[in-house]
mmCIF file of the C-alpha atoms, coordinates in Angstrom:
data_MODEL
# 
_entry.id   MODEL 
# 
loop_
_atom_site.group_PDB 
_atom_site.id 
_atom_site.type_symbol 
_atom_site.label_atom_id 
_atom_site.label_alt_id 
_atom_site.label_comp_id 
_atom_site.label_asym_id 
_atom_site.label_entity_id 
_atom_site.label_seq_id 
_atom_site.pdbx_PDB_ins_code 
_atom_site.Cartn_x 
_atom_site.Cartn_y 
_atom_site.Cartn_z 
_atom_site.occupancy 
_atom_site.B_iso_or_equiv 
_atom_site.pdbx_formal_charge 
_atom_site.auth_seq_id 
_atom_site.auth_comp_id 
_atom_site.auth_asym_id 
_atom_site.auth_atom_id 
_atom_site.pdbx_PDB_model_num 
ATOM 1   C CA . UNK A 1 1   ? 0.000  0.000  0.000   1.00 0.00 ? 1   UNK A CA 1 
ATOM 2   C CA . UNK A 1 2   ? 1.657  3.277  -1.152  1.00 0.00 ? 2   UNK A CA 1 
ATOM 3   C CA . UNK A 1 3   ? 1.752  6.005  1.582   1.00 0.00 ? 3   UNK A CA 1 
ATOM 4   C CA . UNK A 1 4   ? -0.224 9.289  0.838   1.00 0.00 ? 4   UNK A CA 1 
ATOM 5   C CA . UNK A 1 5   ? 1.369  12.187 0.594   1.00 0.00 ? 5   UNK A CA 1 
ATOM 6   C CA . UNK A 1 6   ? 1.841  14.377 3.793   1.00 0.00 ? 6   UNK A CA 1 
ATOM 7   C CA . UNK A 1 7   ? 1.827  18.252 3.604   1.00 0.00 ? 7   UNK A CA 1 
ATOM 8   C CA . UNK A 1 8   ? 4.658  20.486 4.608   1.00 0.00 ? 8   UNK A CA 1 
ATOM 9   C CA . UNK A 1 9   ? 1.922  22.231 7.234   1.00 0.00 ? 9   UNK A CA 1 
ATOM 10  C CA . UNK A 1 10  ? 1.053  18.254 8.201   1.00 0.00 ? 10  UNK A CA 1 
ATOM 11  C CA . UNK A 1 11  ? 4.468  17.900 9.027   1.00 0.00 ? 11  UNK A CA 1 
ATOM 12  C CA . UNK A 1 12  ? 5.170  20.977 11.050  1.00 0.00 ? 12  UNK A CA 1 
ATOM 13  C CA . UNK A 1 13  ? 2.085  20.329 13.007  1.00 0.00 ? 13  UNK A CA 1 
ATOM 14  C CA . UNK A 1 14  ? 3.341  16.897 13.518  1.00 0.00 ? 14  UNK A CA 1 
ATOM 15  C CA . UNK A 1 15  ? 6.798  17.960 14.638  1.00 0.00 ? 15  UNK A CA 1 
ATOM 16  C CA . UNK A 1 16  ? 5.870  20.198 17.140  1.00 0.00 ? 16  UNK A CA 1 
ATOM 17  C CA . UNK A 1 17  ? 4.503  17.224 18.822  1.00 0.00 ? 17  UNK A CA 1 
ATOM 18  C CA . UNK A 1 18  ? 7.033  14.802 17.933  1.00 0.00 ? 18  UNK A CA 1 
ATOM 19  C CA . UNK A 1 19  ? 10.451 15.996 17.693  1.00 0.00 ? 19  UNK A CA 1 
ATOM 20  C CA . UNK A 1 20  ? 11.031 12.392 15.936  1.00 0.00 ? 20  UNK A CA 1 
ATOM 21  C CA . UNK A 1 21  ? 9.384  13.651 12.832  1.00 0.00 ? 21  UNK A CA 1 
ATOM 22  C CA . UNK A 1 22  ? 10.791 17.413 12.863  1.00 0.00 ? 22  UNK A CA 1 
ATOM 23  C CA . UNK A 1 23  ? 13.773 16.182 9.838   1.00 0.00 ? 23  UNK A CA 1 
ATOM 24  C CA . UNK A 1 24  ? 10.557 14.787 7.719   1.00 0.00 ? 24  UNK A CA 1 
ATOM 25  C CA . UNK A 1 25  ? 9.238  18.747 7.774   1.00 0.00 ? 25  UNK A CA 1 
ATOM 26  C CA . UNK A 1 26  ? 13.186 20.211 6.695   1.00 0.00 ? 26  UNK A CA 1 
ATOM 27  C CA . UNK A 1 27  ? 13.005 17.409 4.045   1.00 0.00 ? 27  UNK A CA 1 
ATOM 28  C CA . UNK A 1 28  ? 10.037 18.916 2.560   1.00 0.00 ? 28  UNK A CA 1 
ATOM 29  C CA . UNK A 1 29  ? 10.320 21.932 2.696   1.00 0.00 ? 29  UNK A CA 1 
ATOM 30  C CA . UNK A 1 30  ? 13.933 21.955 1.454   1.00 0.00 ? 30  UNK A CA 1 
ATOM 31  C CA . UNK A 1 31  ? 12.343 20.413 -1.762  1.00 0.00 ? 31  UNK A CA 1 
ATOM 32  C CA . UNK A 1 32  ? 9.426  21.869 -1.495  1.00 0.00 ? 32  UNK A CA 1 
ATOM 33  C CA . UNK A 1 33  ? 9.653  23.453 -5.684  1.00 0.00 ? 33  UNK A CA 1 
ATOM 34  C CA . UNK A 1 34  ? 11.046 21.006 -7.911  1.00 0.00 ? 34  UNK A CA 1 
ATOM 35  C CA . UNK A 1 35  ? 14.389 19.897 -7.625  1.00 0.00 ? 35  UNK A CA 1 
ATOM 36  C CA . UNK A 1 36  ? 16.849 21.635 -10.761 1.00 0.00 ? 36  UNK A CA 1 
ATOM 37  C CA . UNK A 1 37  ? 19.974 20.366 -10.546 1.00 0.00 ? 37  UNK A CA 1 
ATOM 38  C CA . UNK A 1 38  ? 23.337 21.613 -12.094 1.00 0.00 ? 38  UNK A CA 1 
ATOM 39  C CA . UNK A 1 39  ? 24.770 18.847 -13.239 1.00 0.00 ? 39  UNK A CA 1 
ATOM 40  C CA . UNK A 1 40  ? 22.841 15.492 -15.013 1.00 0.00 ? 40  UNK A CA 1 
ATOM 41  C CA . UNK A 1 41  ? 24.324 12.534 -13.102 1.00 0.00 ? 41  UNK A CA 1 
ATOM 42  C CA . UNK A 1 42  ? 22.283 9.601  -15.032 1.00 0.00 ? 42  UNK A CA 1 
ATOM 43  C CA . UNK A 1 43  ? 24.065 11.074 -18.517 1.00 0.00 ? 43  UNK A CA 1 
ATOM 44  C CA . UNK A 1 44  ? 27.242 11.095 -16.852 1.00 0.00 ? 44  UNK A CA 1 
ATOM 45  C CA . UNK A 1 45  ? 27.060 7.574  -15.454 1.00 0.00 ? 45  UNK A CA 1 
ATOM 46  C CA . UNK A 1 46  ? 25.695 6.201  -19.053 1.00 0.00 ? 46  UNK A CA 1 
ATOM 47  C CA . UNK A 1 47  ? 28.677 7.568  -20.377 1.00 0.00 ? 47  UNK A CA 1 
ATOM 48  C CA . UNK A 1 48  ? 31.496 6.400  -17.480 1.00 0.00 ? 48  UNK A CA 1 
ATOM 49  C CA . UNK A 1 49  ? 29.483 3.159  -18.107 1.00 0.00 ? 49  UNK A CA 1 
ATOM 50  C CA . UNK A 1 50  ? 30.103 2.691  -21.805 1.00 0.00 ? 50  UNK A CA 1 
ATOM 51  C CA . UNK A 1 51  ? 33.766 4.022  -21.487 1.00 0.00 ? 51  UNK A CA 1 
ATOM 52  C CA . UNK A 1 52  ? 34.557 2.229  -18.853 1.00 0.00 ? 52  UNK A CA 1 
ATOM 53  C CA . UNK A 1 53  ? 32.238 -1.137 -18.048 1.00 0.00 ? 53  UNK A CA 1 
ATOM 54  C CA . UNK A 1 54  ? 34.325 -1.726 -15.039 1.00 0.00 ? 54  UNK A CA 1 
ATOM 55  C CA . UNK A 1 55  ? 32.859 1.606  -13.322 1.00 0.00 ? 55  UNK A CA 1 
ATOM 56  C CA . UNK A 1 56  ? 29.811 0.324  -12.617 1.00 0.00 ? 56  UNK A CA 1 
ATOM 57  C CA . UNK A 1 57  ? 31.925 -2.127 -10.042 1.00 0.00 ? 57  UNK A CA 1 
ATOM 58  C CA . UNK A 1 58  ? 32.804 0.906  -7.797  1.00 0.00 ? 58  UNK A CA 1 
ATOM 59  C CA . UNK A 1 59  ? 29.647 3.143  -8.230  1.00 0.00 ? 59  UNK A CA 1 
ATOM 60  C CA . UNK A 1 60  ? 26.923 0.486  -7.917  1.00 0.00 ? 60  UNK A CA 1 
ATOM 61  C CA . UNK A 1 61  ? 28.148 -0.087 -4.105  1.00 0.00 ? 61  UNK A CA 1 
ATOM 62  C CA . UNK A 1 62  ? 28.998 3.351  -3.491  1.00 0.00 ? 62  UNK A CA 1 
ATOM 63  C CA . UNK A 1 63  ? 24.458 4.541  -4.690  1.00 0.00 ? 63  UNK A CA 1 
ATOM 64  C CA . UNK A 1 64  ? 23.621 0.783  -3.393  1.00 0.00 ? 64  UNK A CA 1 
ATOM 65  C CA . UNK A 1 65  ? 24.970 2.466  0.267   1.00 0.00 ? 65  UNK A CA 1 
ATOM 66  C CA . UNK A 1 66  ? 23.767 6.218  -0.103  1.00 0.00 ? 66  UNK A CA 1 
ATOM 67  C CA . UNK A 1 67  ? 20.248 4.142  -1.147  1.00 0.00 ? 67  UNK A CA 1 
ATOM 68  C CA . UNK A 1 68  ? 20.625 2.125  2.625   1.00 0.00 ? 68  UNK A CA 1 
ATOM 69  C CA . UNK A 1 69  ? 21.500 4.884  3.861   1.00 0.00 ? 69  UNK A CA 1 
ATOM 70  C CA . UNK A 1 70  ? 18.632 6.935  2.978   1.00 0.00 ? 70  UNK A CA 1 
ATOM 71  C CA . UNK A 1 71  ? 16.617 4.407  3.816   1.00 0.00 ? 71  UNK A CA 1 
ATOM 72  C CA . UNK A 1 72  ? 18.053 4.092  7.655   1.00 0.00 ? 72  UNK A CA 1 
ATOM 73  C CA . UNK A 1 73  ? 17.656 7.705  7.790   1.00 0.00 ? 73  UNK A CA 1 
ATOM 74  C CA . UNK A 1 74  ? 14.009 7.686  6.859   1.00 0.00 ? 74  UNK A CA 1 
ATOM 75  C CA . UNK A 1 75  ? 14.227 9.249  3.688   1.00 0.00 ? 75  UNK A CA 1 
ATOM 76  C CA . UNK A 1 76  ? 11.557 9.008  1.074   1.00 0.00 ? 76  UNK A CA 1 
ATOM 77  C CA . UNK A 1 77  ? 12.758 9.924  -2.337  1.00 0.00 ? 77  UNK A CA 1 
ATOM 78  C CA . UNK A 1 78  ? 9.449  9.420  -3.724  1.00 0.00 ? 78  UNK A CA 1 
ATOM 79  C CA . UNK A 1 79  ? 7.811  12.404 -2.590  1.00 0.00 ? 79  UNK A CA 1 
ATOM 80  C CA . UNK A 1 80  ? 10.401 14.681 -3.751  1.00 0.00 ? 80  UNK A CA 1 
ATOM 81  C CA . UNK A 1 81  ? 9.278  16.639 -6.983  1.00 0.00 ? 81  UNK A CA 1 
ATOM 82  C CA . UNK A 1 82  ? 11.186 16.584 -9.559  1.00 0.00 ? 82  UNK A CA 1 
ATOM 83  C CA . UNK A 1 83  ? 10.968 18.970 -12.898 1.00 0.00 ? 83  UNK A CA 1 
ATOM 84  C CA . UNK A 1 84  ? 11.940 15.770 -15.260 1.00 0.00 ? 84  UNK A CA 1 
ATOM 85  C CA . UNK A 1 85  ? 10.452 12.465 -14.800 1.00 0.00 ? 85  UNK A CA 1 
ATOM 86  C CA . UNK A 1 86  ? 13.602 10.926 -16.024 1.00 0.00 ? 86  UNK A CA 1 
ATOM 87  C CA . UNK A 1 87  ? 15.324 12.485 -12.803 1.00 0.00 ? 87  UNK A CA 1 
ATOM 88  C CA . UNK A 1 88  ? 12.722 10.689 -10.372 1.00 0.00 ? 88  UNK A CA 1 
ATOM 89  C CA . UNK A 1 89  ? 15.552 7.786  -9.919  1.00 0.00 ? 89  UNK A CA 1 
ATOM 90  C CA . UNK A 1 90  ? 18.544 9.654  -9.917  1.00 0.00 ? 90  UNK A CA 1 
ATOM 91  C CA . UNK A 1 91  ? 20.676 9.237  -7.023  1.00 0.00 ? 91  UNK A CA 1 
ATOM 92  C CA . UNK A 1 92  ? 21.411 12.798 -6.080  1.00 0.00 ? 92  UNK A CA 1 
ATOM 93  C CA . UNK A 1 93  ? 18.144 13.339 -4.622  1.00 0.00 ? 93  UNK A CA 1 
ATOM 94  C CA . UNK A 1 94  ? 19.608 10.813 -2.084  1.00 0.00 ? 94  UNK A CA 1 
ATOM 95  C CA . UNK A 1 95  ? 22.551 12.534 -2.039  1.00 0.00 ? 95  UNK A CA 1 
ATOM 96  C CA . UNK A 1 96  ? 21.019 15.568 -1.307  1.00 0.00 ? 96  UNK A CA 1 
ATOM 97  C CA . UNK A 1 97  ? 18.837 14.605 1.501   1.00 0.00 ? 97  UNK A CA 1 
ATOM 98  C CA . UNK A 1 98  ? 21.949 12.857 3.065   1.00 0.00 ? 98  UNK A CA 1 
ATOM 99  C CA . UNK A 1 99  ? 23.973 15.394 3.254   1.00 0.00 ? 99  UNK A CA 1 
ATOM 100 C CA . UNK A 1 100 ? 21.320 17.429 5.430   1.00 0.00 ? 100 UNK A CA 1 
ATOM 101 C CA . UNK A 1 101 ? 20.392 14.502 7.036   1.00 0.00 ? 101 UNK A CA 1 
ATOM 102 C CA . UNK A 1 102 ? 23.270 12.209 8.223   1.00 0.00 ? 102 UNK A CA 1 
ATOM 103 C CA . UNK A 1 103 ? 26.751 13.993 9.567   1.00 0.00 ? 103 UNK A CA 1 
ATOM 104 C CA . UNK A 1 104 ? 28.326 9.949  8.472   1.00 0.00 ? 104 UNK A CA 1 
ATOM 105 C CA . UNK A 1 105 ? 27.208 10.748 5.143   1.00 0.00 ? 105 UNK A CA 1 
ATOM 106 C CA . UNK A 1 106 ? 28.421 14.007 5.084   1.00 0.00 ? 106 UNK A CA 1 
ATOM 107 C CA . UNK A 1 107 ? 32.318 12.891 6.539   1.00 0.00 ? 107 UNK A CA 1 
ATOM 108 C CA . UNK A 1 108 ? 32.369 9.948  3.756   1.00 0.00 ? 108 UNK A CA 1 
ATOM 109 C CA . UNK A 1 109 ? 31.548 12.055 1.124   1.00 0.00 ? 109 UNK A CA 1 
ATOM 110 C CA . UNK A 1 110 ? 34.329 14.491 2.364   1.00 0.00 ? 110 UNK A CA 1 
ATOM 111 C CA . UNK A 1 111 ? 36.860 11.498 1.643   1.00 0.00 ? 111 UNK A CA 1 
ATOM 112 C CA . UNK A 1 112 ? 35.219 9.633  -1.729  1.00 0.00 ? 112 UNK A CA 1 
ATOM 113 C CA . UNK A 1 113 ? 33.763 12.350 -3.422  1.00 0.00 ? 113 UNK A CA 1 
ATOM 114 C CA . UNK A 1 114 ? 37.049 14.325 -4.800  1.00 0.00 ? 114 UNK A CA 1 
ATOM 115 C CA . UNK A 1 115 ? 38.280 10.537 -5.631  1.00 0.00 ? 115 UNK A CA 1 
ATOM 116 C CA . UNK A 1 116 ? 34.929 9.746  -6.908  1.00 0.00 ? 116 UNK A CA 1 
ATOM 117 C CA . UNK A 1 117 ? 34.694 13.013 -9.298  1.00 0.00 ? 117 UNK A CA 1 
ATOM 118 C CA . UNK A 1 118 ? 38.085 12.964 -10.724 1.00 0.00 ? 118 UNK A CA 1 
ATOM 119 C CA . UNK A 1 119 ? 38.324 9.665  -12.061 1.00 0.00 ? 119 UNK A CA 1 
ATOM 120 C CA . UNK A 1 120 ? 34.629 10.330 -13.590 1.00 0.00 ? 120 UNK A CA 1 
ATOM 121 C CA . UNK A 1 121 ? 36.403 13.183 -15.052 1.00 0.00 ? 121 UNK A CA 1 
ATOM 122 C CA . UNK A 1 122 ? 38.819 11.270 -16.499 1.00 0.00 ? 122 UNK A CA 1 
ATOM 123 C CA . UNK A 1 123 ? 36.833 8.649  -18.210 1.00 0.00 ? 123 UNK A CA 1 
ATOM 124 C CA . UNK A 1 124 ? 34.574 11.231 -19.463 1.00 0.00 ? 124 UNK A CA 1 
ATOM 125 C CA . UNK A 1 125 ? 36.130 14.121 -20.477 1.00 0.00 ? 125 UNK A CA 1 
ATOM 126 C CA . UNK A 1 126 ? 35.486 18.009 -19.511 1.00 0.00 ? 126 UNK A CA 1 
ATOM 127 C CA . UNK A 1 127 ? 33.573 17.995 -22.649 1.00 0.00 ? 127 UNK A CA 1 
ATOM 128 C CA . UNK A 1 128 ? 30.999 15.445 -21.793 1.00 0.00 ? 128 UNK A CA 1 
ATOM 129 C CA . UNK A 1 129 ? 30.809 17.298 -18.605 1.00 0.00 ? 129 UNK A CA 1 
ATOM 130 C CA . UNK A 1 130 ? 29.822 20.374 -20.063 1.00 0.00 ? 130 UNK A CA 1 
ATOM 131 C CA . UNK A 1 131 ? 27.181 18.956 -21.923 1.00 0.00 ? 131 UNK A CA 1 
ATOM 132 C CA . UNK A 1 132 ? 26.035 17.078 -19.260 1.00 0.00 ? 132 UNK A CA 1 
ATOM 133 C CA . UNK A 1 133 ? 25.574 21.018 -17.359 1.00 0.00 ? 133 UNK A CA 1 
ATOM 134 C CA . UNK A 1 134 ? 24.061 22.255 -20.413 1.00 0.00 ? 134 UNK A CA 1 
ATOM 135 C CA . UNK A 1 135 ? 21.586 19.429 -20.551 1.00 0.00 ? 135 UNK A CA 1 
ATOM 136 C CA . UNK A 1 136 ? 20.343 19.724 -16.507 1.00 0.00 ? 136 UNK A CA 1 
ATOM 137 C CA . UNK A 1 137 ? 20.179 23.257 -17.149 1.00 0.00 ? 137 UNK A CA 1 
ATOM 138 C CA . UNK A 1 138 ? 17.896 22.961 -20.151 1.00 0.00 ? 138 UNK A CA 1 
ATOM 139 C CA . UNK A 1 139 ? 16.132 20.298 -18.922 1.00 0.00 ? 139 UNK A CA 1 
ATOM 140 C CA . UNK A 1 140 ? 15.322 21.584 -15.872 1.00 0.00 ? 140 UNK A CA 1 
ATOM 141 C CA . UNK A 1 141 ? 14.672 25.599 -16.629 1.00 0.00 ? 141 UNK A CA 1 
ATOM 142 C CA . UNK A 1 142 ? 11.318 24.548 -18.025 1.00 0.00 ? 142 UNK A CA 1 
ATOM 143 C CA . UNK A 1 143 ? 8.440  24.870 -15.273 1.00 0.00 ? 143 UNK A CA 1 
ATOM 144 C CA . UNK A 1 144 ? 6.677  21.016 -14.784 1.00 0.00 ? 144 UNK A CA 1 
ATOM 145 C CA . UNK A 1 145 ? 4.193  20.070 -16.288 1.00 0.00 ? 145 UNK A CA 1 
ATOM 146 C CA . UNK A 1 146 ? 1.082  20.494 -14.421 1.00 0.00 ? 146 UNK A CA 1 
# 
């Protein structure tokens, strides 16, 4: 049974008697207009993917833990809007829940995220990386569809 949707007012009515539930109210209303982000991770990955087959063996772990994570945490990715249906899956809206969410998350990204980015970089290229701005820009400067 899929959970219904709770307000942002829900939640701050909630959290003033629960403390518990007082991160499920910064969730929303951190994302409470449609995400836009800079940068589009699932074209990057695709790419690093074809490049590079074996770079699925070190990301998959690395969004298989942000996605335990997130779920330890209490984080429903679902109910985040997004701007691009294509985007509902994508792994930074973990990633950006986490880092306002868990101060672990926050110190591991610290460490793999350089590492992480650079050697992205290099299978890509700057050039893909561009494109890939260009593309969440454009993609995401439209309002949603209502």
């Amino acid at each position: 049974m899929a959970a219904r949707p709770v307000a942002v007012r829900e939640l701050r009515l909630r959290a003033e008697e629960r403390p518990e539930v007082a991160h499920q109210a910064r969730d929303r209303q951190l994302f409470e207009a449609p995400l836009a982000c800079g940068t589009c991770t699932l074209r990057l990955v695709s790419l690093a993917y074809a490049r590079a087959p074996w770079f699925r063996l070190l990301r998959e772990p690395l969004r298989a833990g942000m996605v335990a994570l997130s779920r330890a945490h209490g984080i429903d990715v679902s109910a985040v809007p997004v701007r691009v249906e294509a985007c509902r899956g994508c792994i930074r809206l973990h990633k950006s829940l986490l880092k306002e969410r868990s101060p672990l998350f926050r110190a591991l990204n610290r460490l793999a995220n350089p590492v992480f980015d650079a050697l992205l970089l290099r299978i890509v290229g700057p050039a893909a990386v561009r494109e890939a701005k260009e593309h969440a820009r454009a993609a995401t400067s439209e309002p949603p569809p209502l």
